[in-house]
N, C-alpha and C positions, 0 to 999 in steps of 0.2 A: 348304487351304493358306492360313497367313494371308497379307493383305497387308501389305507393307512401304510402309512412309512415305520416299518419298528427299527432299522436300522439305524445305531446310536450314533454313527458315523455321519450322518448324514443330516444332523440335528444342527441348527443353525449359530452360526459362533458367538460367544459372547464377549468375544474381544478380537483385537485384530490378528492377524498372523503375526509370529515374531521372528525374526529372525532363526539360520540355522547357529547352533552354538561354535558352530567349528568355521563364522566364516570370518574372514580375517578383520580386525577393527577397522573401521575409516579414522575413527577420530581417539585421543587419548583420556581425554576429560570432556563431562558434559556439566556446565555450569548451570544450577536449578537455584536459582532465586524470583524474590518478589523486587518486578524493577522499583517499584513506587520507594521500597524500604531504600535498595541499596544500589541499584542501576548506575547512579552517577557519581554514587562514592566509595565505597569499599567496595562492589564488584567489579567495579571498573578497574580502582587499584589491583585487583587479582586476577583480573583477566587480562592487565597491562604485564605482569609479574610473571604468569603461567606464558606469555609469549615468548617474552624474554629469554625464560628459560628453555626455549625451544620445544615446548610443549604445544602440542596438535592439539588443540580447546576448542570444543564446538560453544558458543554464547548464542543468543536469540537475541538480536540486535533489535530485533520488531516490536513495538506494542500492541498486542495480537488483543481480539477481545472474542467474544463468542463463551458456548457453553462447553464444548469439545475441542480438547487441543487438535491438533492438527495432522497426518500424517509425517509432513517435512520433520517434526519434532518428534515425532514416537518412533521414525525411520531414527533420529540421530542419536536417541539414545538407547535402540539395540545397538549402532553401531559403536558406543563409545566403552573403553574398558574403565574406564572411572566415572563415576556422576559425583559429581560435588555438590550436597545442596545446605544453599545458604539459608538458616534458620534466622528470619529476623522476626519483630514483638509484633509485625502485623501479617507475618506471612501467612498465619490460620485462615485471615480475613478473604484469599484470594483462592475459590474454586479453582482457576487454573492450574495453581501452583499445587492444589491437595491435589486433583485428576494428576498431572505431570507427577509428586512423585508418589501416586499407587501403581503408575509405570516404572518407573524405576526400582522401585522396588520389587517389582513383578519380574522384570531384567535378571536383577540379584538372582532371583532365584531358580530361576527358567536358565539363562546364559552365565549366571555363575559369575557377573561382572562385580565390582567393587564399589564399595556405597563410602566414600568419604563426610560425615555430618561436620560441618561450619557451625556452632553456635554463637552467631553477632553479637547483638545485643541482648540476647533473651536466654534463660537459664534452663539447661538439657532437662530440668527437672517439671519446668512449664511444658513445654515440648511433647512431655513422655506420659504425663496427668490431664493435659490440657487444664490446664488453670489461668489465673491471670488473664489477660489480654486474646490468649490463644479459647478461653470457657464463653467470653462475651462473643466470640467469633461462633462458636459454634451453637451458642445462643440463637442466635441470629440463622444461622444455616439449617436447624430445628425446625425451626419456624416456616424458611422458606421453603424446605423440601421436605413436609411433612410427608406427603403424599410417598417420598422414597427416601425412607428411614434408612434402607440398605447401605444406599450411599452414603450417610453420613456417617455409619459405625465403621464402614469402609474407612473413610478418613480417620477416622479417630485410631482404629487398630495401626491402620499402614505409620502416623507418625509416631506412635506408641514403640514400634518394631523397629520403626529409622532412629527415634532417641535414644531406643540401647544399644546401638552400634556404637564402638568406639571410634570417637571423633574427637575435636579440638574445641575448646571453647576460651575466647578472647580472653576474659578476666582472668580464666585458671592459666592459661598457659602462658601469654603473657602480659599479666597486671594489666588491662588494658590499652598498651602501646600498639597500634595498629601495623605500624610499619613491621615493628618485630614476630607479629602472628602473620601476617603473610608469608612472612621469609622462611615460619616453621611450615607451614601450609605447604610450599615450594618442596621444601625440604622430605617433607610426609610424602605428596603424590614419587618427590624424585623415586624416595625408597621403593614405592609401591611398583612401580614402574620399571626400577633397574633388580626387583628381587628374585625376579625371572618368572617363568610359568606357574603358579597358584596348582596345588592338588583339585584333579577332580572331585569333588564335593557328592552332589548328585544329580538327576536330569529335573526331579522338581524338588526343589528346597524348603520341603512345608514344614514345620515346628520346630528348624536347627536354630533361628536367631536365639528364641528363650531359651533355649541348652546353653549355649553357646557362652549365653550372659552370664548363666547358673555356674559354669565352670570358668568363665575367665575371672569372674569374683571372687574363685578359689586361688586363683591361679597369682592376682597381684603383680601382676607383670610391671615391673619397675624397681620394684625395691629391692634394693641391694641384700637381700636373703636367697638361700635356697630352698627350693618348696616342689613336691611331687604329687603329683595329683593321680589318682586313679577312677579309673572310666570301669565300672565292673555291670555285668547284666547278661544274661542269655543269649546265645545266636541272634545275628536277625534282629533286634533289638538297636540296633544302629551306633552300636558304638565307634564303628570304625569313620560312619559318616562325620559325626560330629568330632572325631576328633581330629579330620583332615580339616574338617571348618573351622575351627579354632587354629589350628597351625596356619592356614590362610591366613586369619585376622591380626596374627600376632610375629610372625615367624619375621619381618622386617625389623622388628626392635633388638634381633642376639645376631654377636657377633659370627657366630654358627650355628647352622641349624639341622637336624638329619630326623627323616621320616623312615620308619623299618616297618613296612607291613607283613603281613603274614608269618610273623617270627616263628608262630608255631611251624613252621612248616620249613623251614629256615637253616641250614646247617650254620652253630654257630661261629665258626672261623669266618662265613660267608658275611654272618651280621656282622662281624669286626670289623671287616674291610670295610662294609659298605658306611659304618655311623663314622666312621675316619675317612674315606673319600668324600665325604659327603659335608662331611664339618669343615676338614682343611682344604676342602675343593681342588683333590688330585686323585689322579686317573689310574696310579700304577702301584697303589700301598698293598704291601705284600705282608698278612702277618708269616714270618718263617715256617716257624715249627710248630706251633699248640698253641691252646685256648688262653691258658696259664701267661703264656707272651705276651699275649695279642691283648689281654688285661692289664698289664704294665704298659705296655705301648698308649692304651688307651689314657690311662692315670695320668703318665709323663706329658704325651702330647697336647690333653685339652683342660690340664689342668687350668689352665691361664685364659683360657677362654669360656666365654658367656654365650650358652648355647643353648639351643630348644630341642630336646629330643622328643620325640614320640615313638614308644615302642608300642604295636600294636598287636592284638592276640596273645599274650604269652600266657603260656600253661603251663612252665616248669620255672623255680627261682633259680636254677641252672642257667636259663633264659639273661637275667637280670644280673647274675655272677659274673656272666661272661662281658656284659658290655658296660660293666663296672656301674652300673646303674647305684649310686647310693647318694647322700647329697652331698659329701665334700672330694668328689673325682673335677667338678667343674668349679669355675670363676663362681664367683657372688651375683647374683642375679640372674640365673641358671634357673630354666623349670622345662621337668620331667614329665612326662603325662603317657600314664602306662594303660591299655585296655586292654581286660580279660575277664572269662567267665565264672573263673576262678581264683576268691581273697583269698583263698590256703595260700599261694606262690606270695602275698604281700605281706606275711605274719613279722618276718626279721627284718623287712623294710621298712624304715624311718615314713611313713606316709602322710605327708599332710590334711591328705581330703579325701576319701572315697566318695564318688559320686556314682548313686545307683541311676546308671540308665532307667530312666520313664518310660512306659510307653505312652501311646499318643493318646491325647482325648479325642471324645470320639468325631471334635469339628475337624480338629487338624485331618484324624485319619480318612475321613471322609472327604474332605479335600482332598489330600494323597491318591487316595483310588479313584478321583473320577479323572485326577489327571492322567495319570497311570492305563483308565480303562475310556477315556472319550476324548485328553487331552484338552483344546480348550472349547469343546462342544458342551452345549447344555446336554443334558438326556432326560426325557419325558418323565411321566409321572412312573410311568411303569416301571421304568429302567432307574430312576431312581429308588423306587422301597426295595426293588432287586439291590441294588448299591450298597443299601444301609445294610442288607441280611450278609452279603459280603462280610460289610466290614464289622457287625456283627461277631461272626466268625472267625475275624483274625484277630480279637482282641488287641487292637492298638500297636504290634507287632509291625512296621513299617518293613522288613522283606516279605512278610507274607501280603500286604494290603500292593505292593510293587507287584511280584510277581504273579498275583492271582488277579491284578489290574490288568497288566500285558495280555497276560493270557485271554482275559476275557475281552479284550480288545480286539481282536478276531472274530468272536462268537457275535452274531447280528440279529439274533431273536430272543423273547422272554426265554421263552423257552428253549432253549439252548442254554441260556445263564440258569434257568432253575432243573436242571439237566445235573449243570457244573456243579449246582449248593448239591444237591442230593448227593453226587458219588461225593465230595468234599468227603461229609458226615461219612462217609462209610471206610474213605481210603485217602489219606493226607496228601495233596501234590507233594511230588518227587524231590523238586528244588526245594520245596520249605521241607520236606522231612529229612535231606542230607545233611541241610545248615543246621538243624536242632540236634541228629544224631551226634555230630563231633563231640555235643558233651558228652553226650551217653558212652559213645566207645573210650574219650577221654578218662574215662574214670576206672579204667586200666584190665588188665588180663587176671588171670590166676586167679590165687585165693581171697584177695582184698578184693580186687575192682568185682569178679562176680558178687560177693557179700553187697556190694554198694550198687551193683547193677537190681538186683534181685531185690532191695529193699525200695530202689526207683521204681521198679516195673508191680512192686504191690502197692504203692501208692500210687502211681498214675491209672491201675487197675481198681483196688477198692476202698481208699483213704480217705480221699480229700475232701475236705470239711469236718475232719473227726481231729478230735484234742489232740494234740502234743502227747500226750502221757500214755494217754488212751493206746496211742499207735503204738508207742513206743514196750507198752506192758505187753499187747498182743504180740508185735512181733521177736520180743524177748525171749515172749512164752514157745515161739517156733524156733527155738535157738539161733533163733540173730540178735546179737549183741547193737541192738539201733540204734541208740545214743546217737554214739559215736559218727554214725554210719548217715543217721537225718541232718546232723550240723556240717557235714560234709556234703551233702545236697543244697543244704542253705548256704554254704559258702561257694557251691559252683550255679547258685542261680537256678537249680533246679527245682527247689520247691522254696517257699517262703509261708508266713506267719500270720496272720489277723492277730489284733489288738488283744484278742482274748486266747491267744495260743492256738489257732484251729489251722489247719494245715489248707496252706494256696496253692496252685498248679495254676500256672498259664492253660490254657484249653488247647492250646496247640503244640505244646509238650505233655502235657495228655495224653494227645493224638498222637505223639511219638512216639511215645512209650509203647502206647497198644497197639500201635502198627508193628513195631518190633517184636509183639508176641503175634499179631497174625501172621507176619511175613511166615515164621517158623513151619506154617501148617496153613496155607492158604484155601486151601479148598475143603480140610477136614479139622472143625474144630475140637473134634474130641482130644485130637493129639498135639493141643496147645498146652502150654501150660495154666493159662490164666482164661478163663469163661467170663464175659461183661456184657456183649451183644446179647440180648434177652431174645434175639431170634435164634441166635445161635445157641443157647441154651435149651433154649425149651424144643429143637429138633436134638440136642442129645438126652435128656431126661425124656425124650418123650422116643425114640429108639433104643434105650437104654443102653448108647454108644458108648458111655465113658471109659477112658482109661485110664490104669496110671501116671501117664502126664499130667492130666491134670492137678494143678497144687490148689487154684484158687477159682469160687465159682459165685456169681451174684447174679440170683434173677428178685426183681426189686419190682412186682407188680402192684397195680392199683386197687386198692380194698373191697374193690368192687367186682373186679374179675375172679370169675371162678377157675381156674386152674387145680387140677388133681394129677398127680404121677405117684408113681407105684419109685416106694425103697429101693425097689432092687435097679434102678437106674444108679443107685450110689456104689454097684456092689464090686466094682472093678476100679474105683475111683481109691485105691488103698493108698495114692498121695497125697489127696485133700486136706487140707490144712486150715483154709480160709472158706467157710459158705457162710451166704447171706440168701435167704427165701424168703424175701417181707409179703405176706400173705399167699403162702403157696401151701398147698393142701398134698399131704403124704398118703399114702394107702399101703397098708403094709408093715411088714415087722420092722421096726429101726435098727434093729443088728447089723442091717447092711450100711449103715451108713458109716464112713469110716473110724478107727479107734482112733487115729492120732490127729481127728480136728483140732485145733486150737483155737478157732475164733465160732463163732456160731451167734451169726445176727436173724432173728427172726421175728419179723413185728408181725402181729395179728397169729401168732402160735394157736393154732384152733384145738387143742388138748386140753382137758382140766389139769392133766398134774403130767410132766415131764415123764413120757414111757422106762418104767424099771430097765427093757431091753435096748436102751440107748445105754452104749458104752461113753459115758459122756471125764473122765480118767486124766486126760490129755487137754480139756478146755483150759482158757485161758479166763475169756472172756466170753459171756452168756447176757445177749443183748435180747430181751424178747417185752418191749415195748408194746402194748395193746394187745396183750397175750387173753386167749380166754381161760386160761390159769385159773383154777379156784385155790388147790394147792402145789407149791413146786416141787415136789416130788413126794410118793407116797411113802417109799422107800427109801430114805437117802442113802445112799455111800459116801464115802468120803472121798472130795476134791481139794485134794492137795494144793494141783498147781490153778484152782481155780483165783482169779485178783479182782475182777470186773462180773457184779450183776448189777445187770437193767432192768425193773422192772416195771418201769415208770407207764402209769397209764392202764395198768388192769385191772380192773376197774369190779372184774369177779373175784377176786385174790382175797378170800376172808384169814387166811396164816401165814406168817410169814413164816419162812425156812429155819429147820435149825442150825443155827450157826455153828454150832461145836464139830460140824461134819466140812466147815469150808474153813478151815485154820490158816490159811492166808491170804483172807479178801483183801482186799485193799481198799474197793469204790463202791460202795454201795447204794441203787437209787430206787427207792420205793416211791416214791411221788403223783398223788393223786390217785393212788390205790383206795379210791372212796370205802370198800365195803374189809376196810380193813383196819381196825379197830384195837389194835395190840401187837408190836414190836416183841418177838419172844424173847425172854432174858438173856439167852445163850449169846446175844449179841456183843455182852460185856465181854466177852472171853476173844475177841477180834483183837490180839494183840498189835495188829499189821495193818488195822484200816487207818485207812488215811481221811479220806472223802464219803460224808454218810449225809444222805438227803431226803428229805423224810417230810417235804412241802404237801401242806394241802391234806396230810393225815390228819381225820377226828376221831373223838369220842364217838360210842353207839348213840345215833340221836335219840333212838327209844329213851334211853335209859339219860338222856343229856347229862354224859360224863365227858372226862376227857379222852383223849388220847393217853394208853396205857405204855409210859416208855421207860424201861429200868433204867438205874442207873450209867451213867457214862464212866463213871470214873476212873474204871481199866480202861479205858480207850486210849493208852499213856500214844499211839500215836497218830490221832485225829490233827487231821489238819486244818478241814473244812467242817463244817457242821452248820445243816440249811433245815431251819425247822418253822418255815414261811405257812402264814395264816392256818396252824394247830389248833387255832381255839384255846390255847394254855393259860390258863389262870395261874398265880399266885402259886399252889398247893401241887399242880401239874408241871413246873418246869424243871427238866429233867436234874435228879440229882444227883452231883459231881460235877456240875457244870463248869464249875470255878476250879476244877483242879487241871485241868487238861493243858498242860502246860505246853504240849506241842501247838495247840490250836492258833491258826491265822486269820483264818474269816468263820467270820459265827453270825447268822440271817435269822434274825427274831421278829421281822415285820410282818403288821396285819395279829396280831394275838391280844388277849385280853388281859395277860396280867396288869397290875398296879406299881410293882417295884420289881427291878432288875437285883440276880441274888448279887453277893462281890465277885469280882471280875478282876480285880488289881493283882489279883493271883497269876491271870493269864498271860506271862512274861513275854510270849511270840505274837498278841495278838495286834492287826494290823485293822482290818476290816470290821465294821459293829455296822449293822444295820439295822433299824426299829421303826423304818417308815408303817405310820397307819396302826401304829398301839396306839388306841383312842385310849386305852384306860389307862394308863405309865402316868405315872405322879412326879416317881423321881427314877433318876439316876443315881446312884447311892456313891460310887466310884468309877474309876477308869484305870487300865495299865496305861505306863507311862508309855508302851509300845508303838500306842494307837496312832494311825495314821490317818486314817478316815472313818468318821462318824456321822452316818445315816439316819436323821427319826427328824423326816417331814411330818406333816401331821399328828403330830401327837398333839393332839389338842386340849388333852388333861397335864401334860407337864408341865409341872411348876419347878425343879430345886435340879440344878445339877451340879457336879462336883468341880472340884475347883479346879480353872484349868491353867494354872501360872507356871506348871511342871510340864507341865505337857509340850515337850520339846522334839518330836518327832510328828507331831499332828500336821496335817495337809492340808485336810478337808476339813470342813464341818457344815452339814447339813441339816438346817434344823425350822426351814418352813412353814408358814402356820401353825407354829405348837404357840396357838393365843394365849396360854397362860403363864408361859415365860416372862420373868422380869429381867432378868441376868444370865448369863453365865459368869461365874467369879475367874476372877485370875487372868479373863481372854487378853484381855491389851496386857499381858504380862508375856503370851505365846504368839502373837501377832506378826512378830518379826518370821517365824518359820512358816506361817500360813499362805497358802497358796490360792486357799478358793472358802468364802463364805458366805453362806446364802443362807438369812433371816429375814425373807421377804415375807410379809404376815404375820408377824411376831408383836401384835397392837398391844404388848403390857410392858414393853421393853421399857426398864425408866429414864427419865433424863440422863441422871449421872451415869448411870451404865454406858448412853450410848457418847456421850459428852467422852467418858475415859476413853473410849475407841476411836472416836475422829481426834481426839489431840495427838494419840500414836501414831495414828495415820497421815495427820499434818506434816510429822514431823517428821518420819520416813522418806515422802515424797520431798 
């Protein structure tokens, strides 16, 4: 049997060796053109030019032919610190010239060398699309290298990434005159050349060009304005890289320049010296006395000068105080470029562009780590879907995909690498949990920074994916004032948003969060504060170890697992605040479970009606989703501070609750409670609900009525109201409808009425949805509010209201409603619309649609 080799090390290279980065250049410029374009005329002129000026220029005097350049060539352009490549309208045409520069390019990123783009005759914009002359070329190359597709998106990407580098091109820069675009060319390398040593960048440079572009776009380097640009995103997230890349590609164009890293860490008399030694390029500037000075000194001295600072890391605007950072300290055509974790420190600064660090997709990151973990080795099939679970793991996060590369670049068997995933998942490497902690300890000592720590570590513990509001009621209801407290996480990059408000965590501040409640009690998790390991849970519910540390506890099993423990595991637990049991089975008296819970998630609740001996006084929010609930409670008492019931999905629930006992709901979601047939009246008396959802409730089918729902009309502060496929006729939709003046989204699709009541009452309303009322005839009215209107399908509409007032409308969605002839008034509202879609609308008349395209004519 043979043996197999799993060493990834030892996997054969897929490209040649390149040079070391640190070994001294042979040559200055490496000239990369097509001889056929320009050999005897303009490169010749610039490589006559570049001598002249005493420029060391490696040229390839040879007409070399073959399918693979050569070594003598891929030797000369690791050793060159510039490559110049000349863009002419046939240089697509020439494999050599695309292989030579996906070397060079490869250079760039590996050795950190400088990539000058030439555009001769052809426009950076062909170049960068492949269109024109450069689309027939690879037409052609398609065709003949079907067989290896690879190589050709290779080409296509590498000049994609070389045409957005900033370069020269003949027309733009000088009208066409050749002689005068040499002499800038000359000029350009001289700067590049004399502007001294280039920041180190990094050792493999995979996804910085498109940053790079993203922000020099901001940045408009040229124009005589001042402009500050902000670089903001999480540890680790690379903002420091790209912003040394950018000060490379840009830093030769100001008449001073000063890099300050680590400012966080930075005494600031130290940062004064150094952005004034650094700008006015002297060795012995002393500020005297104070910061205060050292601020004046700064004003006076570079007022007149046109300079590139970058300040890196700052976490305090004391930071930016101190080094007079604002836009009129410098010359006109001055730019600033500030990164940090934290937009609080930018609220009084003048900012032109916040740019949110990206993380990486997952080709670039995936790239990153096998450089990282094989360098420029292939690795087998094995070693590769190991790779991808990696990078998996570090979601796109480029020091975690570095350091857990290296790392794993030692390890030399599968299993050794799935050794590394396993403990990963359970305990965060050391280097990616210090770079993440900074923010966490950043966010300060005492009274505030704990508040703000303790509202990070219950969402990175039991949050993420739940509403904005949601979170924000529960932990109100534990007396944390959150607000405040989450927009302060979303400003230092700690947590962020989906489109519809629901709460993001990167996965590996996640993993820092909850490593900093393990760390506290590493071998006993009773005496954490936060319970999430479902292993570690269910050995303290099932020792009935709890203590009072514990504040927060979620075991979140599968509906299928039988799990049972005994109350009195809760009976020590007198801190709990936060539990979640989604299908966990209790045995035992609930008195033990604690009085001052506030949140209580429990899906598949296996009880008919909610135990009288649960002290339940202190909830906030009562989440019990797939509950076998028939009623919620036999006995109510009154819940004050309850805001939030979920009951969505119980599907045995024939009553609902009396609401006269919960006087300050707020959200209430009965949804798809099939066997529940009547909303009890007491619900009118909800002075404080906000959100009432009530999808998918019918009439008793026995008896084929409707759905039994009193009046709304006290609901003076509903906001939302979702009463999707009820079955409501005409005689059944709730009445008061049209009074609810707070109301902003109201969800009426999939029901049977014929005519909507009046609506032009509801002065906040934004949202109307009616997709799938087959039976809707008309629309009788609209508030002028409306923003967006929903009713695909309606396939019975014929008549709706006129919409020539309607100057806040957005949308309008109106689909297949075949019996449409018109909307009146629309080309009167058409100037404010954004989006309309009457695809299927077969009765639409001529003139109707005639008055829409003339509007439209004449807009465009």
């Amino acid at each position: 049997m043979a043996n197999v080799n799993t060493d990834p090390k030892s996997f054969p290279s897929s490209s040649s060796s390149s040079s070391s980065s640190s070994e001294q250049w042979r040559y200055e410029v490496f000239l990369s053109f097509r001889g056929e374009d320009t050999r005897k005329g303009f490169t010749d002129h610039l490589h006559t030019a570049l001598r002249n000026a005493g420029i060391n220029v490696f040229i390839d005097e040879q007409l070399r032919r073959g399918e693979v350049i050569d070594a003598e060539l891929v030797q000369a352009i690791q050793l060159s610190m510039i490559s110049v490549i000349v863009f002419s309208s046939n240089y697509a045409e020439s494999t050599w010239c695309l292989d030579e520069l996906v070397k060079i390019m490869e250079c760039k990123s590996t050795l950190e060398q400088m990539v000058l783009p030439i555009f001769y005759d052809v426009d950076p914009s062909v170049v960068r699309k492949q269109t024109g002359g450069f689309a027939l070329a690879f037409q052609k190359h398609e065709e003949r290298f079907v067989s290896d597709t690879d190589k050709v998106k290779r080409w296509r990407s590498t000049l994609t990434r070389a045409a957005n580098l900033s370069g020269l091109e003949l027309q733009n820069t000088a009208n066409g005159h050749e002689a005068k675009f040499i002499k800038e060319i000359i000029q350009e390398i001289i700067r590049k050349l004399n502007n001294g040593t280039c920041l180190n960048v990094a050792r493999y440079q995979v996804g910085i060009d498109s940053r790079v572009k993203e922000i020099s776009d901001c940045l408009c380097v040229g124009l005589l304005d001042h402009r500050i640009v902000a670089i903001c995103g999480i540890g680790g997230m690379g903002k420091t890289t790209v912003a040394r890349a950018i000060y490379n590609s840009i830093y030769h164009r100001f008449d001073g320049r000063s890099f300050l890293e680590n400012v966080r860490e930075t005494p600031l008399l130290d940062l004064q010296n150094q952005l004034l030694s650094q700008i006015l390029k002297l060795t012995n500037i002393k500020v005297i006395d104070s910061v205060a000075e050292g601020i004046s000194v700064i004003e006076n001295r570079l007022r007149s000068i046109k300079v590139l600072v970058v300040v890196d890391d700052v976490d305090s605007e004391s930071q930016l105080d101190a080094l007079a950072i604002k836009p009129y300290s410098f010359a006109r055509g001055s730019r600033i470029i500030i990164t940090t974790r934290d937009e609080h420190v930018l609220r009084r600064l003048q900012v032109d562009n916040i740019y949110e660090a990206r993380k990486m997709n997952e080709e670039e990151a995936l790239e990153l780590f096998r450089l990282h973990a094989f360098g420029n080795r292939c690795p087998n099939e094995e070693f590769s879907e190991l790779a991808r679970k990696v990078v998996d793991y570090c979601g796109g996060l480029p020091l975690a995909l570095e350091v857990l590369g290296s790392f794993l670049s030692t390890k030399y068997t599968a299993g050794e690498w799935g050794s590394t995933l396993d403990l990963l998942k359970r305990t965060p490497n050391d280097n990616i949990q210090k770079k993440l902690e900074i923010s966490y300890y950043g966010l300060g000592d005492g009274g505030t920074g704990e508040y703000l720590k303790n509202i990070f570590l219950d969402i990175s513990c039991f949050f993420i994916g739940m509403h904005r509001g949601e979170v924000i009621r529960i932990l109100d209801g534990c007396g944390i004032s959150s607000e405040t407290g989450i927009r302060v996480l979303e400003e230092r990059h700690l947590v962020s948003f989906d489109e519809v408000d629901n709460l993001i965590m990167h996965d590996l501040v996640r993993d820092m969060g909850r490593e900093i409640v393990r760390a506290t009690s590493p071998n006993n998790p009773a005496k954490r504060s936060r319970l999430w390991d479902h292993e570690d849970v269910k050995r303290v519910l099932g020792f009935k170890s709890g203590t009072k540390k514990i504040e927060g506890l979620v075991l979140d099993l599968p509906s299928s697992e039988d799990n049972s423990y005994s109350t009195e595991a809760f009976r020590n637990m007198q801190s709990l605040r936060l539990l979640q049991l989604n299908y966990v089975k209790l045995t035992g008296s609930y008195e033990f479970l604690p009085q001052e819970l506030n949140w209580l998630c429990w899906h598949g609740f296996p009880e008919m009606s909610i135990p009288n001996n649960f002290n339940q006084r202190s909830l906030v929010a009562i989440d019990m989703q797939y509950s076998k609930l028939k009623q919620v409670w036999e006995n109510p008492e009154v819940l004050e501070k309850l805001k939030l019931l979920d009951l969505r999905h119980s599907r045995y629930l024939t009553k609902s609750p009396d609401f006269s006992k919960l006087p300050n709901l707020e959200d209430l979601k009965l949804d798809n409670c099939e066997n529940l047939h009547e909303v009890d009246h007491s619900i009118g008396g909800l002075k404080n609900l906000r959100n009432l959802s009530l999808d998918a409730l019918k009439g008793s089918p026995s008896e084929s009525s409707n759905l039994l729902i009193p009046s709304l009309e006290d609901l003076s502060s509903l906001m939302s109201l979702s009463l999707r496929n009820c079955n409501l006729t005409d005689d059944a939709v709730p009445q008061g409808l049209g009074s609810l003046s707070c109301l902003i989204a109201l969800d009426l699709q999939g029901n049977n009425f014929h005519r909507l009541p009046i609506l032009s009452h509801l002065t906040n309303l934004r949202y109307l949805t009616l997709d799938n009322c087959k039976d809707l005839e008309e629309i009788p009215d609209l508030p002028r509010s409306l923003m967006r209107l929903v009713a695909n399908h309606c396939t019975a509409l014929e008549r709706m209201p006129n919409f020539s007032h309607m100057s806040n409308m957005r949308e309008l969605h109106l689909r297949h409603s075949i019996k449409l002839t018109e909307v009146p008034g629309l080309d009167k509202s058409l100037s404010c619309m954004e989006m309309i879609h009457m695809e299927g609308c077969t009765s639409l008349t001529d003139t109707f649609k005639e008055s829409i395209l003339k509007v439209l004519s004449i807009s465009l």
